[in-house]
C-alpha positions, -999 to +999 in steps of 0.1 A: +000+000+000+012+036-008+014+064+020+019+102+017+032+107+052+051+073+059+078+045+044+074+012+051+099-015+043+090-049+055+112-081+057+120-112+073+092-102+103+108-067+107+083-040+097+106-006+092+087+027+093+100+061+086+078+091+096+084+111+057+061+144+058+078+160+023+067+195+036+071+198+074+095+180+100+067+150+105+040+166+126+014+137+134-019+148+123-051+131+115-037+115+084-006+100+100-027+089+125-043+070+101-016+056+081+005+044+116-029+025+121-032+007+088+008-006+094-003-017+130-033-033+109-007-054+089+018-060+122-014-077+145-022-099+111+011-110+108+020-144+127+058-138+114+063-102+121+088-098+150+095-057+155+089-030+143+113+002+143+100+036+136+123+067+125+124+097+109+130+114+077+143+149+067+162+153+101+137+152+128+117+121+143+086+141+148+078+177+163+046+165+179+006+170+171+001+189+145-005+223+158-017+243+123-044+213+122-053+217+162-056+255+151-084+253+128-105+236+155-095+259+182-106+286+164-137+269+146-142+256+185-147+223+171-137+207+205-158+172+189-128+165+160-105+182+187-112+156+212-116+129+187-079+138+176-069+133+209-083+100+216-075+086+187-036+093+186-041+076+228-056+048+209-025+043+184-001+051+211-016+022+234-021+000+204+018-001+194+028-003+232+005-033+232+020-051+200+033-086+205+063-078+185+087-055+198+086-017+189+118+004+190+121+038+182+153+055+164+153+091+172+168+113+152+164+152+160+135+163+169+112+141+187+088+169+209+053+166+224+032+141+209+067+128+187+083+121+224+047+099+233+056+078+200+088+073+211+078+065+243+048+041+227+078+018+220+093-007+238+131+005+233+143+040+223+179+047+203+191+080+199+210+093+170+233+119+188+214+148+171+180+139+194+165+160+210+132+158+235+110+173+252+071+184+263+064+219+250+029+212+261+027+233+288+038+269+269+006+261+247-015+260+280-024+220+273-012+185+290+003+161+267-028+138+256-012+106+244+004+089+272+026+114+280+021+120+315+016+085+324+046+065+304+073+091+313+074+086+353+073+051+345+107+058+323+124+081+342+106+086+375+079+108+388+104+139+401+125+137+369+091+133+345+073+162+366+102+186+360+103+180+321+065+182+321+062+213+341+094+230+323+086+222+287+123+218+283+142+210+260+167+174+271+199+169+246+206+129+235+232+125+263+210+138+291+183+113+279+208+087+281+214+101+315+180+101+324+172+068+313+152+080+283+169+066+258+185+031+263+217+041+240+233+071+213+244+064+182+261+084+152+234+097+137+247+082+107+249+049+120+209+050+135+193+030+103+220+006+110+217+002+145+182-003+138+186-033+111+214-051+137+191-049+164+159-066+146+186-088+129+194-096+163+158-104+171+150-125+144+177-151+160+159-154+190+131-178+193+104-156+184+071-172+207+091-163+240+093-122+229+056-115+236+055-134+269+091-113+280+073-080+271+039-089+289+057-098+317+076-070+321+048-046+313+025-064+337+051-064+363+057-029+360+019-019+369+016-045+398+026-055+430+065-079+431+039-109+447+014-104+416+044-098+389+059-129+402+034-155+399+025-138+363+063-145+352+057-184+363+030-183+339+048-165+313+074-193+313+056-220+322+034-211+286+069-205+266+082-237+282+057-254+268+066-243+227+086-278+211+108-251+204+123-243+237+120-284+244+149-281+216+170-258+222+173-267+263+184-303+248+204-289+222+217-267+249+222-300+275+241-317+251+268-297+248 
């Protein structure tokens, strides 16, 4: 399928997307909205897809909602589309941080407002050494809408998130790093590539334990150590049960 606001390269279970507005530096608006949701379509129908990595093109990742689009209803007060807008780019953000496959985001420049709540949509977040974040939300008198102020503090903490919140500042990719933001930087020209090696990396691993690593993690995360434990037995106890890990833990007792 063609897109106007998005590349897609697919292959070997790795679905590569790369946010490519011609015009502006990738603001998400109703359209990219849409066209992220008809790649998730493909990803949840695909029993061999295995990540996904998301970039962007023409030097920034993406400067957030799109503001010009937002301004029309603002001053049409159309709060219905306005609202709509916002629920629907909640839905796509929840929708790729509940994807069986694993998402990882490659920033590269700008990745700001509703950009950073893509980013931090994903599972894993690379920087190219040019990123930089942040939540201008609160100079435009909102509160990010898309999982920002819920998935940061569970990133970087609830003093560090409440400071970038209420600041609307602007973080480098080395304070990220620092903040535990972003797990690694890269070369910026080097980004694409880290991106390949590390779905190339996935696609050795066997690929029915990934969903049950990141549901365990993710429930664990949102519930008490006693509840997170006996959901990790179960997590095992259903991967131990694939022929495929009966293989490999002979293969591996045989040598």
């Amino acid at each position: 399928m063609e897109f106007e606001l998005i590349e897609t390269h697919i292959d070997s279970g790795h679905y590569h997307v790369t946010l490519a507005n011609p015009d502006k530096p990738n603001p998400i608006n109703s359209q990219l909205q849409s066209e992220l949701g008809t790649v998730l379509d493909d990803i949840e129908e695909d029993d061999d897809a295995i990540v996904l990595t998301m970039t962007g093109g023409g030097g920034s990742f993406a400067v957030g909602a799109d503001i010009s689009q937002m301004n029309e209803w603002f001053q049409s007060d159309d709060w219905d589309d306005l609202i709509r807008f916002f629920r629907s780019g909640q839905r796509l953000m929840d929708r790729i941080a509940d994807l069986d496959v694993v998402a990882v985001a490659g920033i590269n420049g700008y990745a700001l407002g509703g950009g950073l709540e893509l980013a931090l949509a994903a599972d894993v977040r690379i920087a190219g050494e040019s990123a930089t974040v942040g939540f201008p939300e609160v100079d435009l008198g909102m509160v990010p809408a898309w999982g920002g102020t819920q998935r940061l503090p569970r990133v970087v903490g609830e003093s560090t998130a409440k400071d970038l919140l209420v600041t609307g500042r602007h973080v480098d990719a080395d304070e990220a790093a620092e903040l535990g933001l972003v797990e690694r930087v890269v070369d910026d020209d080097v980004l694409e590539d880290t991106l390949i090696d590390y779905a190339e990396t996935l696609a050795e691993k066997p690929d029915h334990v990934l969903p049950y690593l990141l549901d365990a993690v993710e429930t664990g995360a949102e519930s008490p150590l006693e509840t997170g434990l006996s959901y990790e037995l179960l997590c095992n106890t259903l991967a131990s049960f694939d022929e495929e890990t009966s293989g490999l833990v002979a293969d591996f007792a045989e040598k």
